[in-house]
C-alpha positions as CSV (number, residue, x, y, z in Angstrom):
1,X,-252.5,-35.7,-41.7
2,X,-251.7,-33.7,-38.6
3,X,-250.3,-34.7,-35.3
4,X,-249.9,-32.3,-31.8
5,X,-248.4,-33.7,-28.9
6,X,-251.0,-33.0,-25.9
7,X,-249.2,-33.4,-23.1
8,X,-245.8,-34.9,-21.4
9,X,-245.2,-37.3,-18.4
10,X,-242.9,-35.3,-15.6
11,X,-241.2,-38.8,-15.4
12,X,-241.0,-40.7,-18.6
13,X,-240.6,-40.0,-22.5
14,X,-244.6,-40.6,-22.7
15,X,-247.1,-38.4,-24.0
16,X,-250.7,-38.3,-25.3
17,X,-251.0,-36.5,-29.1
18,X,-253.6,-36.0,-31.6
19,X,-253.5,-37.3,-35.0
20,X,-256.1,-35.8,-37.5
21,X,-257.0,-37.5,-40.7
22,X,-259.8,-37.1,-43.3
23,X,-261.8,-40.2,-41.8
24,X,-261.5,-38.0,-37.6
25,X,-259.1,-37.7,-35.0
26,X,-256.8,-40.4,-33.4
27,X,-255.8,-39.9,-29.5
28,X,-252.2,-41.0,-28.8
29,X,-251.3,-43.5,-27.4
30,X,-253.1,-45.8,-29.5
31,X,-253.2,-49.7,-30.1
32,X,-254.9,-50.3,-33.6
33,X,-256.9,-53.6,-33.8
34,X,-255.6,-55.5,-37.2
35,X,-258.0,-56.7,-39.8
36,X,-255.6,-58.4,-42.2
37,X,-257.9,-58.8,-45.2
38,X,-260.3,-56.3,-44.6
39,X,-261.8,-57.4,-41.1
40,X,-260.8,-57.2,-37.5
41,X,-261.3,-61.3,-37.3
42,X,-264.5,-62.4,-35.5
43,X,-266.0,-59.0,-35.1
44,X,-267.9,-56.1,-36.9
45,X,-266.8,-52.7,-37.2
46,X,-269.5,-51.5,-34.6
47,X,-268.2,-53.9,-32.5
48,X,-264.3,-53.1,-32.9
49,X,-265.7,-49.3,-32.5
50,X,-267.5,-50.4,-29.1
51,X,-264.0,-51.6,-27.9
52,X,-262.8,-48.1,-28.2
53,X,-260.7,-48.5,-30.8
54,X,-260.4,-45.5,-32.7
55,X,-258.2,-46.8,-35.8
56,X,-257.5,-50.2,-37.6
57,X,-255.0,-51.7,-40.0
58,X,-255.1,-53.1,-43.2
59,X,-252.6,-55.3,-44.7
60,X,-251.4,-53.7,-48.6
61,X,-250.5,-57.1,-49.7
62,X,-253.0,-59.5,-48.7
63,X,-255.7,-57.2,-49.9
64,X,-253.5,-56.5,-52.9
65,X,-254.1,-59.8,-54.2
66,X,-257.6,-60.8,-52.5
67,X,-260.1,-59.0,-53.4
68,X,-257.9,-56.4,-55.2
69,X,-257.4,-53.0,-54.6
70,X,-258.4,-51.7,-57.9
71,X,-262.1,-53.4,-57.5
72,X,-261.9,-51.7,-53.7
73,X,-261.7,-48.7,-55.4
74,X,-263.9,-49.3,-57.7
75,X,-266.7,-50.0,-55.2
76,X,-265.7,-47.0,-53.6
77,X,-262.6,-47.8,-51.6
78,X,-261.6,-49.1,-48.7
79,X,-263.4,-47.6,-45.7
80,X,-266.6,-47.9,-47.5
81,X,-265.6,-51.6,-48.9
82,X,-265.8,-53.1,-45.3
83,X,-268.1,-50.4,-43.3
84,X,-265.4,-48.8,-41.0
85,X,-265.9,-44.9,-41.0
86,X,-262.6,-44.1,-39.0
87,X,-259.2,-43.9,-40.0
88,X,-257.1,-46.9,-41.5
89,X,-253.9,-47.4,-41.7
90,X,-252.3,-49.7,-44.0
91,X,-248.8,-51.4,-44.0
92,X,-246.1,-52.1,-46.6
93,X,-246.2,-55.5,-47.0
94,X,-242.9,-55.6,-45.4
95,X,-243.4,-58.0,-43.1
96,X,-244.3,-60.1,-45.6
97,X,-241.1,-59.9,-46.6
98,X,-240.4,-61.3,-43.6
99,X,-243.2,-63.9,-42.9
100,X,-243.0,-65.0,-46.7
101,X,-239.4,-65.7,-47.1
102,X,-240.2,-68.9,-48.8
103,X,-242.4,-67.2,-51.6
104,X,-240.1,-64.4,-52.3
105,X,-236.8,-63.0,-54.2
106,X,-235.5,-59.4,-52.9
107,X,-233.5,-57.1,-55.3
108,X,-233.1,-53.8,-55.2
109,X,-236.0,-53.1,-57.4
110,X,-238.3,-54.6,-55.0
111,X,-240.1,-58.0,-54.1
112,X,-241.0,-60.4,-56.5
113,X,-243.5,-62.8,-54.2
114,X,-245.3,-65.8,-55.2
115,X,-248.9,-65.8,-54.0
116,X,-249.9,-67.9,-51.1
117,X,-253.4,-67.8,-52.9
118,X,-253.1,-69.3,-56.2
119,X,-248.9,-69.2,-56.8
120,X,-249.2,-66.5,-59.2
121,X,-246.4,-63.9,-58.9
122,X,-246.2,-60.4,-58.2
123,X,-243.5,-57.6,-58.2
124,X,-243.8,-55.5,-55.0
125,X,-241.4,-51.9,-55.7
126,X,-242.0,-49.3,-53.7
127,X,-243.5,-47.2,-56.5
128,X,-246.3,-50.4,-56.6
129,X,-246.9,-50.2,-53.2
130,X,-247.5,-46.7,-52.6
131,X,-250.2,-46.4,-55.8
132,X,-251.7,-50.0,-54.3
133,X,-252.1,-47.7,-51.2
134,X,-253.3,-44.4,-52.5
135,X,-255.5,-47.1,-54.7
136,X,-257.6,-48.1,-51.7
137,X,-258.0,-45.1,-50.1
138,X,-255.7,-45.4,-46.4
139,X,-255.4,-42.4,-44.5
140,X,-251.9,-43.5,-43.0
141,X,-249.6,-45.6,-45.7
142,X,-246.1,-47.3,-45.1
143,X,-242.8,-46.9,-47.2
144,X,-241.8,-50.7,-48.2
145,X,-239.1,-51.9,-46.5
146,X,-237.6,-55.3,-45.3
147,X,-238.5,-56.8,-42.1
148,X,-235.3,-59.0,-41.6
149,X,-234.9,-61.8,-39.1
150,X,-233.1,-61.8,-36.1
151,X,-230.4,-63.2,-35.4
152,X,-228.9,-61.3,-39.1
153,X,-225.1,-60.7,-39.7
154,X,-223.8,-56.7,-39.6
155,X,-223.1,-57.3,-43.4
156,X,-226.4,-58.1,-44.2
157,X,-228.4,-55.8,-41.7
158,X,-226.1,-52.9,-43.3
159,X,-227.2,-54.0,-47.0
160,X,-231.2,-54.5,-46.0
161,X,-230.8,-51.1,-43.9
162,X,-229.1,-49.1,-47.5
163,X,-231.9,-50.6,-49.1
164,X,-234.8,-49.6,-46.8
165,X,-234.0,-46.2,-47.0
166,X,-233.5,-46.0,-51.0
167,X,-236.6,-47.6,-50.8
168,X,-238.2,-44.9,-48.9
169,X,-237.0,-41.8,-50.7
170,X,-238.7,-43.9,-53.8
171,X,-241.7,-44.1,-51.7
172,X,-241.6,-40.6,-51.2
173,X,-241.0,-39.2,-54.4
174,X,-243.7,-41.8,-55.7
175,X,-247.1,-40.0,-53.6
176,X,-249.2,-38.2,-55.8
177,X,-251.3,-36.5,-53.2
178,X,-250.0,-35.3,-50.1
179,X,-253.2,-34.1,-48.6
180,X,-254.6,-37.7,-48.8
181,X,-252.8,-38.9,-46.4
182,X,-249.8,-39.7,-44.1
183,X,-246.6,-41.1,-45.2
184,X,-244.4,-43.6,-42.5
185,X,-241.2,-44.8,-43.0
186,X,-239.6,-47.5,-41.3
187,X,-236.4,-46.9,-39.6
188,X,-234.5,-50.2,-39.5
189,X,-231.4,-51.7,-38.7
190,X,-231.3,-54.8,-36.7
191,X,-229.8,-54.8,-33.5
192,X,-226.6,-52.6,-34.1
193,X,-226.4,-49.6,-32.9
194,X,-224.7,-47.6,-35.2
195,X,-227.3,-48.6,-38.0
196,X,-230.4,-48.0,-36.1
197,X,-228.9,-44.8,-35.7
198,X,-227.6,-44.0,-38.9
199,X,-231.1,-45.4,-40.3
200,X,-233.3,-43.0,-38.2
201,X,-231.3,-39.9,-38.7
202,X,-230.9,-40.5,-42.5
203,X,-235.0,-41.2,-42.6
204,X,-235.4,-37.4,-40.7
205,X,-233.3,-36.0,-43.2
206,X,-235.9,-36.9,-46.0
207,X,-238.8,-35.3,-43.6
208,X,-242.1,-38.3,-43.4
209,X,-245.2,-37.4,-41.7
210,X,-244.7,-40.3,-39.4
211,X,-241.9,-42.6,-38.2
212,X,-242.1,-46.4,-37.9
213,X,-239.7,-48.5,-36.1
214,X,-239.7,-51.9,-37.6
215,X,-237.9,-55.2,-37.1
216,X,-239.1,-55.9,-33.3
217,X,-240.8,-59.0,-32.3
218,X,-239.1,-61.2,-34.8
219,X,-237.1,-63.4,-31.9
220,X,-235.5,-61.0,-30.1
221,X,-235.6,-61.0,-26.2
222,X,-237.9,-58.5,-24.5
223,X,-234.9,-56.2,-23.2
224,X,-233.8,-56.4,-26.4
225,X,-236.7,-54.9,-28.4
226,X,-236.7,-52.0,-24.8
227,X,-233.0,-51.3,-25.5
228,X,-233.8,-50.6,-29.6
229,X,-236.7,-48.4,-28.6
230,X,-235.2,-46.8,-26.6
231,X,-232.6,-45.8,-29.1
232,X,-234.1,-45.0,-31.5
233,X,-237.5,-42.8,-29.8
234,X,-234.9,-39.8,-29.2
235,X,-233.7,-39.5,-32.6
236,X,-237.0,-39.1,-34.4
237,X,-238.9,-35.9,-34.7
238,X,-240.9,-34.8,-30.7
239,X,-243.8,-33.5,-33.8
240,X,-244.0,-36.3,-35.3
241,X,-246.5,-39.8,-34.5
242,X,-243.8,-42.6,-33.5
243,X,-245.2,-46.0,-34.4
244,X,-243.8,-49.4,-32.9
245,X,-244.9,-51.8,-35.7
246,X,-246.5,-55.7,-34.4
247,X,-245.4,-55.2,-31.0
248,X,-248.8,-55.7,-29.1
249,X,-248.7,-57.5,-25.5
250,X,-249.6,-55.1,-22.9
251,X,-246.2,-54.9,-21.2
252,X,-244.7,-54.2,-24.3
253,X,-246.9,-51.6,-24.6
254,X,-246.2,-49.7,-21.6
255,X,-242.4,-49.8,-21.6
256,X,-242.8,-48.5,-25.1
257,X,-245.1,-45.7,-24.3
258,X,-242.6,-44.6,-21.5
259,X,-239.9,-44.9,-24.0
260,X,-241.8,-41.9,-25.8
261,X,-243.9,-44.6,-28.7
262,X,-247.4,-43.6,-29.6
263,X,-248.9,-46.1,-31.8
264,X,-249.4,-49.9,-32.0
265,X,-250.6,-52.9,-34.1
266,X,-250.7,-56.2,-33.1
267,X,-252.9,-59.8,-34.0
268,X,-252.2,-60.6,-29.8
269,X,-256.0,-59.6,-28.7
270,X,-257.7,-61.4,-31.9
271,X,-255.6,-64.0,-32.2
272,X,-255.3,-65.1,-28.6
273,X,-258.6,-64.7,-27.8
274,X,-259.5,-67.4,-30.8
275,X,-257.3,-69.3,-29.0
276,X,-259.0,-69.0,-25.2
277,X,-256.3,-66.6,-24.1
278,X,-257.8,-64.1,-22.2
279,X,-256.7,-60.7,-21.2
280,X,-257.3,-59.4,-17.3
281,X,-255.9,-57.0,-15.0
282,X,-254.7,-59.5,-13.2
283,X,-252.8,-61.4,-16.1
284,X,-254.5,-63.8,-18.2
285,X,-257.1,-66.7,-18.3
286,X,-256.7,-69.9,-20.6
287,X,-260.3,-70.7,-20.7
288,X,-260.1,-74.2,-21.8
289,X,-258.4,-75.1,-18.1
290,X,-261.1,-77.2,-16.1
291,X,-261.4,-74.8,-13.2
292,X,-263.7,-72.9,-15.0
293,X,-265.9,-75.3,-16.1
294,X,-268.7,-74.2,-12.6
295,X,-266.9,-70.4,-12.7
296,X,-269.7,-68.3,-12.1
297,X,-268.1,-64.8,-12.7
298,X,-267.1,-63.2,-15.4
299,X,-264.0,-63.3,-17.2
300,X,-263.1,-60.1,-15.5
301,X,-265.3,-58.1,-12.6
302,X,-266.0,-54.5,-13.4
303,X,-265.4,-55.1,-17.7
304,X,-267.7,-53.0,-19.4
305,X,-267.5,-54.8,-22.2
306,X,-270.8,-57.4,-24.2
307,X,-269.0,-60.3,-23.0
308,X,-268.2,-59.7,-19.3
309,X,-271.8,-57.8,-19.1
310,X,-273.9,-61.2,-20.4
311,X,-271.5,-64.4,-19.8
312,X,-269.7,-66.7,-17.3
313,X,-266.6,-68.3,-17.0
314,X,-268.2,-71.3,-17.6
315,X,-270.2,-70.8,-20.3
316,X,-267.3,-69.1,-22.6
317,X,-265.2,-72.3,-21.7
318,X,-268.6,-74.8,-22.7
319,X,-268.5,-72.7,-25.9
320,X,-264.5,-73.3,-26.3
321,X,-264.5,-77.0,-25.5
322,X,-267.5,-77.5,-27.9
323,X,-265.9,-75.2,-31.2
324,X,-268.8,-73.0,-31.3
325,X,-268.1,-70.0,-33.3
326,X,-269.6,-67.7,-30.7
327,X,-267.3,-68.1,-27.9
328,X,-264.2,-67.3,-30.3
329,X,-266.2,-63.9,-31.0
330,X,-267.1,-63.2,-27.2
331,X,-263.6,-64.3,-26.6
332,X,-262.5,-61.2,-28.9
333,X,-264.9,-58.7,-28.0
334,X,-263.5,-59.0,-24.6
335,X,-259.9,-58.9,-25.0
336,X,-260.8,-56.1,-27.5
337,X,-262.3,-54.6,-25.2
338,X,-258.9,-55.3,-22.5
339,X,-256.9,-53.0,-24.9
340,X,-259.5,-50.2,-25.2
341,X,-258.9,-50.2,-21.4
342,X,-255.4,-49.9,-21.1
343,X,-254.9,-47.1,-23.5
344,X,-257.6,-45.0,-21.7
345,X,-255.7,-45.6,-18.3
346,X,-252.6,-44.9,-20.3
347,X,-253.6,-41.5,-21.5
348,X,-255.1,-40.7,-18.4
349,X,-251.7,-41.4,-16.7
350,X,-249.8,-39.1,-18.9
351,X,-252.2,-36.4,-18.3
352,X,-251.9,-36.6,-14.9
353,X,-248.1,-37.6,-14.9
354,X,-248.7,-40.5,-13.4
355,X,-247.1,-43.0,-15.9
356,X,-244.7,-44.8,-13.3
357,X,-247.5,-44.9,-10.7
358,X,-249.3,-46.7,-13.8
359,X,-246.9,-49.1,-14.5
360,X,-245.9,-50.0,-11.0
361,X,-249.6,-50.5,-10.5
362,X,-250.1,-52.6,-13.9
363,X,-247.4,-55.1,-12.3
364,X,-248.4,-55.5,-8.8
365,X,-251.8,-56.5,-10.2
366,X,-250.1,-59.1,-12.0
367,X,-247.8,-60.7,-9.1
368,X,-251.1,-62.6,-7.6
369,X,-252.7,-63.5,-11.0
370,X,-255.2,-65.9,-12.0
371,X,-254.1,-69.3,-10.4
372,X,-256.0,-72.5,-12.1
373,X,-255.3,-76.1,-13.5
């Protein structure tokens, strides 16, 4: 893996990068569409790739244990498993640590989780985690590390934070290939200062290819999560990829990527969309509300996107109201589609220098929004 930082914004900490794996190039800023188990929900690859996106996450665990990442491998990994011919980047299974407190013991070995599946259980070390991920193929991989919940005492952030980075050195000595791939850690610390600090300077004294920050969007307010970023961007290598992990709504976004952050993951343009949440320039639109049941227009004017190009208002909200599978897909491709959008207007911003113009303009188009009942 290589990254180069492209250019800088006069005004901000933003800039646009490339990151270069085996499967092609990444431009940075980025937002990487998740397919949990193998799929971006809803959608194909060509479809996902018709979005713009140019990478997409896996999750280490859930594949782990459904369909396996030896028989991945074994059908010739992971990229080929679920025809995507681009980079992937797969996670820890941190998070699950966080979303699965009820199946799981932590020691200082590792995770011992019992599967959601079937109940069986499973020892998660870091050791495990990175041969899971070399297993399948990724060309970006994740250090474990524990995703703790927020609020969290200073005594038990400190003790989750010493573990995290033991945790990565393990990871680190545990890769068998360099070349293959990229190596992130994951700086934690809660919301202390003096940890996030101590965690992020200890993690660039061991040297990664690329640096996470974890343990965002787990309750916290908004300012919250800006102030951490903030923080912490500074302290991590300028040649390095910086990677805000499930933060994914498009504010967040842009305050991150003027905070100097150049990759993202999120569920919020899937998930919502499967829900008739629907991203616009102008804010959102909940399909099911009866105003749009005579819309004529698209869901937004001047969307290049399959949906906006073919559809109506109307007809996506006749397809919600009724449960027809298709309107959860156009639903997707659009919002999908959303993203792919704002990180091209991003990057051109940067280049340009532009990204406080940007942002200003992102929230003035949002003070009128979409008004309906």
């Amino acid at each position: 893996m290589e990254f180069e930082v492209i250019t800088k914004d006069a005004g901000t900490q933003a800039r646009t990068g490339r990151l270069t794996t085996s499967h092609g190039t990444v431009d940075t800023p980025v937002f990487m569409p998740v397919g949990t188990a193998g799929t971006v929900k809803g959608v194909t690859p060509e479809e996902v790739r018709d979005s713009g996106a140019q990478i997409i996450l896996g999750n280490t665990f859930h594949l782990y244990l459904r369909p396996g990442s030896r028989l991945i491998a074994k059908l010739g990994g992971l990229h080929k498993f679920i025809g995507w011919d681009g980079p992937i980047l797969t996670d820890s299974g941190g998070y699950q640590v966080f979303s699965l407190a009820k199946l799981r013991k932590i020691t200082g070995h590792g995770v011992i989780f019992r599967s959601p599946v079937d109940g069986s259980e499973h020892i998660f070390t870091p050791e495990r985690v990175i041969e899971i991920q070399e297993t399948l193929g990724s060309d970006l991989i994740v250090c474990l590390d524990e995703c703790i919940p927020y609020p969290s005492t200073y005594e038990y952030t400190k003790d989750s934070t010493d573990m995290t980075l033991q945790w990565a050195q393990r990871s680190k000595k545990a890769r068998t290939s360099e070349d293959a791939h990229g190596l992130f850690c994951v700086v934690q610390g809660g919301f202390y200062n003096d940890l996030r600090e101590s965690c992020a300077k200890q993690l660039v004294d061991m040297g990664f290819d690329g640096y996470a920050i974890g343990g965002l969007s787990v309750g916290e307010t908004r300012q919250m999560m800006y102030t951490v970023v903030e923080q912490v961007a500074p302290l991590l290598p300028r040649d390095r990829p910086r990677y805000l992990m499930g933060v994914g709504l498009p504010e967040d976004i842009i305050e991150a990527v003027v905070r100097g952050v150049d990759m993202f993951d999120c569920v919020v343009p899937t998930r919502h969309g499967r829900r008739g949440y629907l991203f616009t320039r102008k804010g959102h639109i909940i399909i099911k509300n009866s105003c749009y049941k005579d819309d004529e227009s698209p869901v937004e004017t001047g969307c290049d996107c399959y949906t906006c190009s073919k559809y109506s208002r109307a007809y996506l909200r006749h397809l919600f109201m009724s449960g027809e599978i298709l309107g959860l897909r156009l639903n997707t491709i659009h919002n999908l589609h959303y993203f792919g959008n704002l990180m091209k207007g991003i990057g051109k911003a940067i280049e340009k220098g532009e990204m406080l113009q940007f942002r200003e303009w992102f929230y003035d188009m949002r003070k009128g929004g979409e008004r309906c009942s």
